[in-house]
N, C-alpha and C positions, 0 to 999 in steps of 0.2 A: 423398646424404643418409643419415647414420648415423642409427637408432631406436634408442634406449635404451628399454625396458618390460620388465615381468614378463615374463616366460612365460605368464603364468596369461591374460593379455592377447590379443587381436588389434588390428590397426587397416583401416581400410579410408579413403583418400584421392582425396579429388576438387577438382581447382582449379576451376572455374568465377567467370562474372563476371555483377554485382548493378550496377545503377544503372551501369555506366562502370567498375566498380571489381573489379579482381580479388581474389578469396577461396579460402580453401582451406577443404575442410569435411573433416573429419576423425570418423570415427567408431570408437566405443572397440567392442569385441563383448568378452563375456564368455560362457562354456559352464559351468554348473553343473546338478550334479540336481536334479528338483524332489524336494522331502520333506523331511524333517530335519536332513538332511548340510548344512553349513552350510562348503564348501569349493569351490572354482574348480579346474574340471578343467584339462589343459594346452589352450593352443591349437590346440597340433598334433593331438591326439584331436578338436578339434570340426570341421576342415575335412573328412576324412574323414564324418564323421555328417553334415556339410551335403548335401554329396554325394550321398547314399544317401537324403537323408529331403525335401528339396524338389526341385519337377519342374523340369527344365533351365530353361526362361523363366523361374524365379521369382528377381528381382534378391534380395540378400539386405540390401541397403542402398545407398541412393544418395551417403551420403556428404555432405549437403549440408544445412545446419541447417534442425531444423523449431520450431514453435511452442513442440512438447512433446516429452517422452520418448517412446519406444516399446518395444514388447519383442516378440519373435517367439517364437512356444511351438510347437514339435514334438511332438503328443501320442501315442497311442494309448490308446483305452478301453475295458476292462473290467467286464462286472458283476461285480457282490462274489459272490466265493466260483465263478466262473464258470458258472454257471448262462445260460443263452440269457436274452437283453433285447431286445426292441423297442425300447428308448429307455434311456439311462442319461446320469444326470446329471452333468454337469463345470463345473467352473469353473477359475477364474485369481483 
């Protein structure tokens, strides 16, 4: 099977069967920063970071369609100005 896609792209591919019926679920992954950069890093730079940033057991996608969209956030947090926090607020 040839893939044609960006670069900017991954895929992630799983055949599985639904009612009697064979499927292929197909998942697109995208690696951008969060902030204002408003640009898709390459592929190749985010397998590397997967790597290093979730723990061996954690699937990174099954591949296989769901209800809704999903997104997966790799964070680290900081309080402002680095000062020590008991707690610091984040969101998505």
């Amino acid at each position: 099977m040839k893939i044609i896609k960006p670069q900017t792209l991954g895929l992630l591919t799983h055949p599985f069967e639904f009612r009697r019926e064979f499927w292929l679920g197909i998942s697109v992954l995208s690696y951008l920063p969060i902030g204002n950069s408003a640009i898709l890093l390459p592929e190749t730079a985010m397998w590397p970071f997967l790597t290093e940033e979730l723990p061996p057991e954690q699937p990174l996608d099954a591949a296989i369609p769901k209800a809704h969209a999903e997104f997966l956030a790799v964070a680290h947090a900081h309080a402002p100005g680095g000062a020590p926090s008991p707690l610091v607020d984040v969101s998505i």
